[in-house]
C-alpha positions in Angstrom: -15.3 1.1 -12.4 -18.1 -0.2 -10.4 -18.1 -0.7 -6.8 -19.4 -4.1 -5.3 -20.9 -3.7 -1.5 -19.8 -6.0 0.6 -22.3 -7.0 3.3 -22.3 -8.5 6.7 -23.9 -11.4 5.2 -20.9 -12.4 2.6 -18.0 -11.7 5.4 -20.3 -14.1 7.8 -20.3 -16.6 5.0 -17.0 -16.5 4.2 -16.1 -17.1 7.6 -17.9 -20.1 7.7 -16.4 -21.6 4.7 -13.3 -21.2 6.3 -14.4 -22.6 9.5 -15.2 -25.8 7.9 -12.4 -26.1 6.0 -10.3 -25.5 8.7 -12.3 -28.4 10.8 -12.2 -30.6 7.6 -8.8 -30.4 7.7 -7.7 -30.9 11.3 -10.3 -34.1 11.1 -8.0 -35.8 8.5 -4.8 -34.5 10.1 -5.6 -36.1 13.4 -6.6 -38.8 11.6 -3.6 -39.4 9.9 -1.6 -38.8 13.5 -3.8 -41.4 14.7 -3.0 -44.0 12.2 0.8 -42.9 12.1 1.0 -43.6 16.1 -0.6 -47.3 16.1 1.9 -48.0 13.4 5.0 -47.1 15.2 4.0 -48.7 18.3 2.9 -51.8 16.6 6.3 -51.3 15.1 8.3 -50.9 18.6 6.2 -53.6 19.8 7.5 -56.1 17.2 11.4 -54.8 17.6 10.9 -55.6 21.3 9.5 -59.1 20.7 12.6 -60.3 18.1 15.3 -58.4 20.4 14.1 -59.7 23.3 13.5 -63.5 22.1 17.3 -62.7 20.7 18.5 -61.7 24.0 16.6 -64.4 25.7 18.5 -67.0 23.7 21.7 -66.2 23.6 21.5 -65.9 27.8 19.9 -69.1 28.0 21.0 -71.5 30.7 21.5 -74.9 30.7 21.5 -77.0 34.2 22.8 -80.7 34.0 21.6 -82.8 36.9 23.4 -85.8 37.4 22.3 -88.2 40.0 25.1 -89.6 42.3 
């Protein structure tokens, strides 16, 4: 059986590598959260148009003027 040193050198690097894919990572989650949010408020944004040209329609008013 052989023994492998282990330096300071190869824990630092390692710790790097994980450090970036860590960053890597969050970047494309937040990414993906950003998207996700301008889609649903696009989305609410829309519902509230067609409900409220709905609502806005079925309370309409009509005022007859008649000239006596």
């Amino acid at each position: 059986m052989s023994t492998q040193e282990i330096s300071k050198e190869d824990i630092e690097n390692k710790f790097v590598e994980l450090q970036t894919n860590l960053d890597n990572a969050a970047a494309s989650a937040a990414d993906l959260g950003k998207k996700a949010g301008i889609a649903a408020l696009v989305l609410i944004l829309i519902l509230a148009f067609v409900l409220g040209r709905k609502r806005g329609a079925a309370n309409k008013t009509v005022v007859e003027i008649r000239r006596l």
